[in-house]
ZAKEVO-914994 format. One record per residue (C-alpha): x, y, z. Coordinates in steps of 0.2 Angstrom, whole numbers, padded with zeros to 4 digits, always signed. Each point is the difference from the previous one (the first is absolute). Example, Ala and Ser with C-alpha at 12.3 -4.5 7.8 and 13.67 -1.06 7.14 Angstrom:
// ZAKEVO-914994
+0062-0022+0039+0006+0017-0003
//
This chain:
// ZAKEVO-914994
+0357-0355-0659-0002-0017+0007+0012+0005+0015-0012+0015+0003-0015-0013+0000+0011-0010+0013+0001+0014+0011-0017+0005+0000-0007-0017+0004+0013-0002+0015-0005+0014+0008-0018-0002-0002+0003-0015+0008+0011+0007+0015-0016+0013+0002-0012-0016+0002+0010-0010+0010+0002+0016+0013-0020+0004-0002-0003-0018+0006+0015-0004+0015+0000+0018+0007-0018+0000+0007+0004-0018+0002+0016+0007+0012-0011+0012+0009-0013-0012+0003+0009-0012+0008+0010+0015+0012-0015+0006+0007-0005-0017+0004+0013-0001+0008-0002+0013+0010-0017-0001+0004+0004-0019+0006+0014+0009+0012-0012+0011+0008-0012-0016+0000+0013-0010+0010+0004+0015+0011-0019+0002+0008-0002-0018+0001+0016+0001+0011-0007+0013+0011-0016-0008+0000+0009-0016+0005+0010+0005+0012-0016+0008+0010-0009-0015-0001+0012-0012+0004+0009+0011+0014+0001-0009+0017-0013+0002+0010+0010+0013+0012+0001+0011-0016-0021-0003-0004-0004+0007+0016+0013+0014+0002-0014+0012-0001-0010-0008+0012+0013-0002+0013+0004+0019-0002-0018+0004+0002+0003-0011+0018+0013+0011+0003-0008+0015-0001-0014-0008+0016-0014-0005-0015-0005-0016+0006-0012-0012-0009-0018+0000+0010-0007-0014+0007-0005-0015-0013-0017-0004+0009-0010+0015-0010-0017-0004+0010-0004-0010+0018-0018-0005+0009-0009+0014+0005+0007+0013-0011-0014+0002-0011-0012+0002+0012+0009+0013+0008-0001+0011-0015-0018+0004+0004-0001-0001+0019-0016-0003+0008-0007+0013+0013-0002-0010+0014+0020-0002-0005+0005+0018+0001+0004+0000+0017+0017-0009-0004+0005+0018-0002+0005+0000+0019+0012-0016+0005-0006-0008+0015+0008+0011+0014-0011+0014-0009+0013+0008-0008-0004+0008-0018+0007-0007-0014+0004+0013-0013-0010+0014+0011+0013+0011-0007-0002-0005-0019-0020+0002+0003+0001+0017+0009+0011+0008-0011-0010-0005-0012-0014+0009+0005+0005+0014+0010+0000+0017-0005+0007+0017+0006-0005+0003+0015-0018-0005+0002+0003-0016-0001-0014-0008-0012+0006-0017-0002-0008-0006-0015+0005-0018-0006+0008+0005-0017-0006-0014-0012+0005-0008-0013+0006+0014-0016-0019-0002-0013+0005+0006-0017-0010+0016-0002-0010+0001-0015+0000+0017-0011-0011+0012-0004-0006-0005-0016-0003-0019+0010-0011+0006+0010-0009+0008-0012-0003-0017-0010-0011-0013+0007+0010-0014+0006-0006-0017-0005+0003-0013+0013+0013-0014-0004+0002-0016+0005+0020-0001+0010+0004-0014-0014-0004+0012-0014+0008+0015+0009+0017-0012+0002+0000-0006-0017-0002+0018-0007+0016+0007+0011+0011-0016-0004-0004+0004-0021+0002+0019+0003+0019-0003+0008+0005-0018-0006+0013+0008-0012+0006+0010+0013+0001-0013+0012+0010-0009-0010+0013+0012-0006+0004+0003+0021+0003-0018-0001+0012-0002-0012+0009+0014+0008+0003-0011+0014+0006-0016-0010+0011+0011-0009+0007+0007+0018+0000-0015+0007+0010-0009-0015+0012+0014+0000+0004-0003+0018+0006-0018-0004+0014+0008-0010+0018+0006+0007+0000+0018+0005+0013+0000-0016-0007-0010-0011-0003+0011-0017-0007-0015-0012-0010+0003-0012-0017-0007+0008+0005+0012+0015+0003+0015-0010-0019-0005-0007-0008-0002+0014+0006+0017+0007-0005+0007-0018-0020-0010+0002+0001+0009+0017+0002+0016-0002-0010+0001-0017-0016-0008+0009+0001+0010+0016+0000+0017-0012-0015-0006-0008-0009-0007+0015+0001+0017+0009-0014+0001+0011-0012-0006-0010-0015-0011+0009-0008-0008-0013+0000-0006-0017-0006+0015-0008+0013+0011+0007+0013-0010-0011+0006+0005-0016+0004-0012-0015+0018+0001+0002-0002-0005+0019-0009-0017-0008+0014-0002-0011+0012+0002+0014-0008-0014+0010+0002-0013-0015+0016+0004+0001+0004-0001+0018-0009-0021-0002+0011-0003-0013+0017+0005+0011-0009-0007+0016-0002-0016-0011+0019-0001-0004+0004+0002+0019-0012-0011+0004+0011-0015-0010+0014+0005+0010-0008+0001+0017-0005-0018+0002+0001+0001+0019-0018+0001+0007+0004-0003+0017+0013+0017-0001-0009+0010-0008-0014-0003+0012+0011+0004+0013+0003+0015-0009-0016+0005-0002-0006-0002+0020+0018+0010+0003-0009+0013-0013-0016-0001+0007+0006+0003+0018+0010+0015-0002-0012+0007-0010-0013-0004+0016+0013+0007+0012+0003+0014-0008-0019+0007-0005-0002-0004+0019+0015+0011+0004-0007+0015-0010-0019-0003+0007+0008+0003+0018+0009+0014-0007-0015+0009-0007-0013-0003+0015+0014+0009+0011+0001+0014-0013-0018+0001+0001-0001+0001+0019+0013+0012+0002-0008+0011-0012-0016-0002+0008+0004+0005+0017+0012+0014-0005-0006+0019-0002+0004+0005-0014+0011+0018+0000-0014+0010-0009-0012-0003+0017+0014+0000+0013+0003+0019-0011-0020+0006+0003+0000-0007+0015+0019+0012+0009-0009+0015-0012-0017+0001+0009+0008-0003+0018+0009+0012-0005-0013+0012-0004-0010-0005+0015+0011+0004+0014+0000+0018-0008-0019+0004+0002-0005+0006+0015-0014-0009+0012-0013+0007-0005+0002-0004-0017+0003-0020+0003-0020-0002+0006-0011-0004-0015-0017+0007-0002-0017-0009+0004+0007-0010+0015-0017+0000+0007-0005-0014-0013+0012-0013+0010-0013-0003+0013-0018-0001-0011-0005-0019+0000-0012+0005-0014+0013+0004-0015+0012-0012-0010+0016-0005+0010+0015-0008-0010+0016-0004+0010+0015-0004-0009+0016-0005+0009+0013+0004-0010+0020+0006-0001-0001+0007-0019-0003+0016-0006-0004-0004-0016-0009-0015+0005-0010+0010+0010-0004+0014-0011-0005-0014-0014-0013-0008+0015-0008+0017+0001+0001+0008-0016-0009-0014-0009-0011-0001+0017-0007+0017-0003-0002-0001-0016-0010-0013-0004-0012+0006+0017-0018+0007-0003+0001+0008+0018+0019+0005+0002-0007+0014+0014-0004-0016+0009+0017-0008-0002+0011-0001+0016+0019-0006-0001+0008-0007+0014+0019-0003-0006+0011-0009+0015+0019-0001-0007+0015-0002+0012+0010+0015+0009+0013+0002-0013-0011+0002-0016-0015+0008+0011+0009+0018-0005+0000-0004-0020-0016-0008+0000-0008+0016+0008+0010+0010-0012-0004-0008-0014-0021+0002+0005+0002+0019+0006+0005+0004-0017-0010-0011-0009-0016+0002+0009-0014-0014-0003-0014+0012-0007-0015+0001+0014+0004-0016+0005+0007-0001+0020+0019-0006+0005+0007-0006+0014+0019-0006+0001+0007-0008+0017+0015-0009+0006+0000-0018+0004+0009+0008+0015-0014+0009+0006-0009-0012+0005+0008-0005+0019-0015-0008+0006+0006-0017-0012+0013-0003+0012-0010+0004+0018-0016-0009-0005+0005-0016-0011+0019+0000+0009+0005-0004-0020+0014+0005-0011-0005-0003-0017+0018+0000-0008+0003-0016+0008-0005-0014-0014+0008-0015-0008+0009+0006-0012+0015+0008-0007-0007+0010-0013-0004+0016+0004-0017+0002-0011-0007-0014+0013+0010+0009+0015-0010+0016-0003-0014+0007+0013-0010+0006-0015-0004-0019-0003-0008-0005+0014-0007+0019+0007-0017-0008-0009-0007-0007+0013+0000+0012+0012-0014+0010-0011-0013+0001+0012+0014+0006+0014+0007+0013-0012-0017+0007-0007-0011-0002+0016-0016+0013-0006+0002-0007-0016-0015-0016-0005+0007-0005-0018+0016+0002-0008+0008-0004-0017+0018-0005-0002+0010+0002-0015+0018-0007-0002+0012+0013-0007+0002-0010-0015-0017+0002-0007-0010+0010-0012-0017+0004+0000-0010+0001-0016-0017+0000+0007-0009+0008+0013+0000-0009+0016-0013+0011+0012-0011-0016-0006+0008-0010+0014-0008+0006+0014-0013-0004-0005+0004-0019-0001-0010-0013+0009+0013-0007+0011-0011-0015+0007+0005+0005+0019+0018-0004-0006+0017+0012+0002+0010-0001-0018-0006+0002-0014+0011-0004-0012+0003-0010-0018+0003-0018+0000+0014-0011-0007-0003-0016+0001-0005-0005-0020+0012-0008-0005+0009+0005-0018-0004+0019+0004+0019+0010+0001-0006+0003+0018-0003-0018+0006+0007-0005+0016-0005-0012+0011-0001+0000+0017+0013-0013+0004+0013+0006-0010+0004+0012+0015-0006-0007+0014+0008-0015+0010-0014-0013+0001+0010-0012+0006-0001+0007+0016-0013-0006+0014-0005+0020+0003-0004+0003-0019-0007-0017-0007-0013-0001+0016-0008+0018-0004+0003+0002-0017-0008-0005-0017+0016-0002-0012-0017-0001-0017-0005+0017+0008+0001+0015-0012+0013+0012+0002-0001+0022-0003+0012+0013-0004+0007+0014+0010+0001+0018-0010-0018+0002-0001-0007-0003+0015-0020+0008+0009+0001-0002+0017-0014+0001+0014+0008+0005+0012-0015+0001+0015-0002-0020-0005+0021+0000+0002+0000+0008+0015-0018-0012+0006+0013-0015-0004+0016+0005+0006+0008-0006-0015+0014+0011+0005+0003-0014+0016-0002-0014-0013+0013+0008-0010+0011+0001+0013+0000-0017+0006+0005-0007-0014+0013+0013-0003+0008-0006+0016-0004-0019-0003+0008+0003-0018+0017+0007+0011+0002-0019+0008+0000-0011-0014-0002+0003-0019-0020+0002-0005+0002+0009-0015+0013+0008-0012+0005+0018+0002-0013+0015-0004-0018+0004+0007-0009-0008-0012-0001-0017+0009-0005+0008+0014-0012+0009-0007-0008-0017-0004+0000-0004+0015-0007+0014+0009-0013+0005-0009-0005-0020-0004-0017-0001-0001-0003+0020+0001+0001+0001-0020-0011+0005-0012+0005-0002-0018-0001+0018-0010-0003-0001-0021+0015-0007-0009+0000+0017-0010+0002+0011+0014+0019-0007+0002+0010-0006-0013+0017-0008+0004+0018-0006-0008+0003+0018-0008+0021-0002+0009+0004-0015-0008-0002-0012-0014-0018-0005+0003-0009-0001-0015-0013+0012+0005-0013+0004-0013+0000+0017-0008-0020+0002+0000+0000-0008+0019+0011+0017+0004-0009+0011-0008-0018-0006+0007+0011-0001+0017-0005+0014+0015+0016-0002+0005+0016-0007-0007+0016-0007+0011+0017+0001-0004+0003-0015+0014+0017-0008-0004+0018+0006-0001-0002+0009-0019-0007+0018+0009-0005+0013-0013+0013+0011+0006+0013-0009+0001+0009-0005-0018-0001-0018+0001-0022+0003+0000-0008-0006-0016-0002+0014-0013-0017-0008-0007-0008+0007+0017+0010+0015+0006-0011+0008-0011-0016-0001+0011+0013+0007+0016+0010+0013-0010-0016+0009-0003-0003+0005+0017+0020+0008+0004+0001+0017-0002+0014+0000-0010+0002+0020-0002+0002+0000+0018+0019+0009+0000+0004-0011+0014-0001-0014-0012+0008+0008-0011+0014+0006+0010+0002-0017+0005-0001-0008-0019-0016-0012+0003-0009+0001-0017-0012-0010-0008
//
């Protein structure tokens, strides 16, 4: 009994003793282990932070390799400031002093168009409100309060963006094949805060875990930061950052202006289509069937006479469709259309199909009109410039109104990129105050349509600055009443020409009509209602919705055409609603709404 009473207590005992060591054991291994790991990322760290200088700024010097260079330390000099907002009597440093233009062609292709030539000074891109803002009443703000409510709305954002780039810029200070543990974290921060970033823009956009996220990317930033002690490097880093970053958005800014030019001056394969299928069909009709009805209209001073110079079917049919339709009296309504030889046979096509109700059409060819040459000894082609919207007869055929239309006392000219919601018989009836043009104004500064006078002309020349006010208010083309007894009383045609020719010696002005417009009809201007001409409807201008819909006539000036695919959807609407869609030339020819 008493050995079985030894046995028990012995290995009750062993059972204790194993209870307590074993997790003693265990305790003590995993320790251990732990402390292993432990020495192991302190190494790494070590050894990046105490790493020659050559192996510190192995990323940068790669970065030097591939051509990023660090810019300039000095960030701001004298004067820089105050060149930000240049002072009028300044803007004639646009020319340099042998009157050549500086940036004529960044300004030009700015504001031209496609062929007519409108060269409005595209400002800079307003927000645009939506519709339920404009319904609200807006109570002003004070700039303090509106800056102080945008930096609460986004701080959040703002400052997830900007651990983004401690965290690249960190990484960067690594070897390419470093795999440390504070790397693998960094990429892990990174990639987790980019996903939920996104694209949000402001704080509300976030979610919770995007918050989260952000707490966690400080807390790794802040071991990277105790391993980073070099300021001055990672300065150097950041510039290297910061220019590469500049370069490259510069690069892709270039890249899309190109885009957008090319795409603005190219036909698109739809209209090149319409225009080969109604050649086509008009070489097939017989003479007689090419004339168009009412042609005795053409010469009556007493009705309403629209010229529009154009090299676009659809433009055209849009300019007289819309025209038409808005008129009280479209029996009274003449049309003279004046296109080149080559789209003359499509343009009449087009109109002998589509016949403008009991309205009157006439359709000629730049061509036809020989006496240009014999009278004024002028070829119109000839202009300076490369681009083949400024290079086009059609701009400057304008002012030779009163030459083309000799019977006729008044006339309206439309640009082929305009729509008419309004009737516009009310013109002629306009007090012109024994002036020319009549036309609407663009000289208030902050409107879409702003330009100044100035910004085309050179008024560093002795010719311009001696004649000329650069204060005195500016006017559109594409809407345009002209008396043309007054013209012809004037000779404004002679005035046009001399500084035509005077613009052929030395550099007066940058490419397009416009300028000379300025100059020809200076003085001979009288300013229509803003609401009969509303502008910036081809670009990013920050038009008002309700401005357009009061407007008599609305303007697609700009590269963004209405029928072309790079226009703006939120105002193809008011163009679309004009194009004869069911036409089965459009359809053959796949232009659809």
């Amino acid at each position: 009994m008493k050995q079985v009473h030894r046995c028990t207590r012995i290995l009750i005992l062993s059972l204790l003793s194993v209870s307590v060591f074993v997790p003693i054991f265990l305790l003590s291994n995993t320790l251990r282990h732990f402390n292993s790991e432990s020495e192991e990322y302190i190494a790494d760290l070590s050894t990046i932070k105490y790493r020659t200088d050559a192996l510190k700024l192995t990323a940068i010097e790669k970065e030097e390799g591939e051509n990023i260079e660090e810019p300039p330390l000095i960030v701001y000099k004298d004067g820089d400031i105050s060149s930000v907002v240049t002072n009028t009597a300044d803007r004639s440093n646009m020319f340099d002093q042998s009157g050549n233009a500086k940036g004529s062609t960044d300004l030009s292709e700015r504001n031209g168009t496609n062929q007519d030539t409108k060269e409005d000074y595209q400002q800079i891109q307003l927000e645009k409100p939506s519709s339920e803002q404009l319904k609200q009443p807006t109570v002003p703000q004070s700039p303090d309060v509106q800056s102080q409510t945008r930096r609460v709305l986004d701080e959040k954002v703002k400052e997830m963006k900007d651990q983004l780039i401690r965290a690249k810029a960190y990484l960067k200070f690594a070897p390419p094949t470093s795999n440390s543990q504070l790397v693998r974290e960094l990429k892990l921060r990174l990639r987790e805060l980019d996903r939920a970033l996104g694209d949000s823009r402001k704080d509300s956009d976030l979610s919770r875990g995007a918050l989260q996220r952000m707490r966690a990317m400080e807390a790794t930033l802040s071991k990277a930061s105790c391993v980073y002690t070099d300021c001055p490097a990672m300065a150097t880093k950041l510039r290297s950052m910061t220019h590469n970053t500049e370069e490259r958005a510069r690069t892709l800014k270039n890249q899309v202006a190109f885009l957008l030019q090319l795409a603005g001056r190219t036909t698109p394969k739809g209209l090149h289509c319409l225009s080969m299928q109604l050649t086509t069909e008009y070489f097939a009709l017989q003479p007689k069937e090419q004339e168009y009805p009412n042609q005795q209209k053409m010469l009556d001073p007493d009705l309403y006479h629209f010229a529009v110079f154009s090299d676009n079917v659809l433009a055209c049919a849009v300019v007289v469709n819309s025209t038409i339709s808005t008129s009280r009296e479209p029996e009274k309504i003449v049309f003279h259309v004046v296109t080149d030889s080559l789209n003359l046979p499509a343009i009449s096509m087009w109109f002998l199909l589509n016949p403008p109700g009991k309205s009157a059409m006439q359709i000629q060819s730049i061509d036809s009109f020989e006496w240009l040459s014999v009278r004024y000894n002028v070829t119109l082609e000839k202009q300076n410039s490369h681009d083949l919207r400024y290079t086009s007869a059609l701009n400057h055929l304008r002012f030779y109104l009163p030459d083309m239309f000799p019977n006729l006392n008044k006339i309206l000219l439309l640009d082929h990129d305009v729509v008419v919601q309004r009737d516009l018989t009310q013109l002629w009836s306009v007090n012109m105050k024994g002036k020319v043009n009549g036309a609407v104004e663009t000289c208030q500064e902050g409107e879409p349509s702003f330009r100044r006078m100035d910004m085309f002309v050179n008024f560093s020349d002795p010719s311009i600055v001696n004649r000329f006010d650069r204060n005195s208010c500016t006017w559109a083309f594409g809407l345009n009443v002209f008396d043309l007894q007054e013209w012809r009383r004037r000779n404004l045609t002679g005035v046009y020409h001399k500084y035509l020719q005077l613009g052929y010696v030395r550099p007066l002005w940058l490419a397009g009509s416009l300028p000379l417009g300025w100059v020809t009809f200076y003085n001979y201007t009288v300013g229509l209602d803003r609401t009969w001409h509303v502008l910036g409807l081809g670009y990013e201008s920050g038009v008002r919705r309700g401005d357009i819909e009061q407007a008599a006539v609305i303007h697609f000036d700009g590269l963004m055409k209405p029928w072309l695919d790079i226009g703006l959807e939120i105002y193809k609407e008011y163009w679309r609603k004009h194009v004869n869609y069911e036409s089965h030339f459009l359809q053959q020819c796949n232009i659809h709404p």
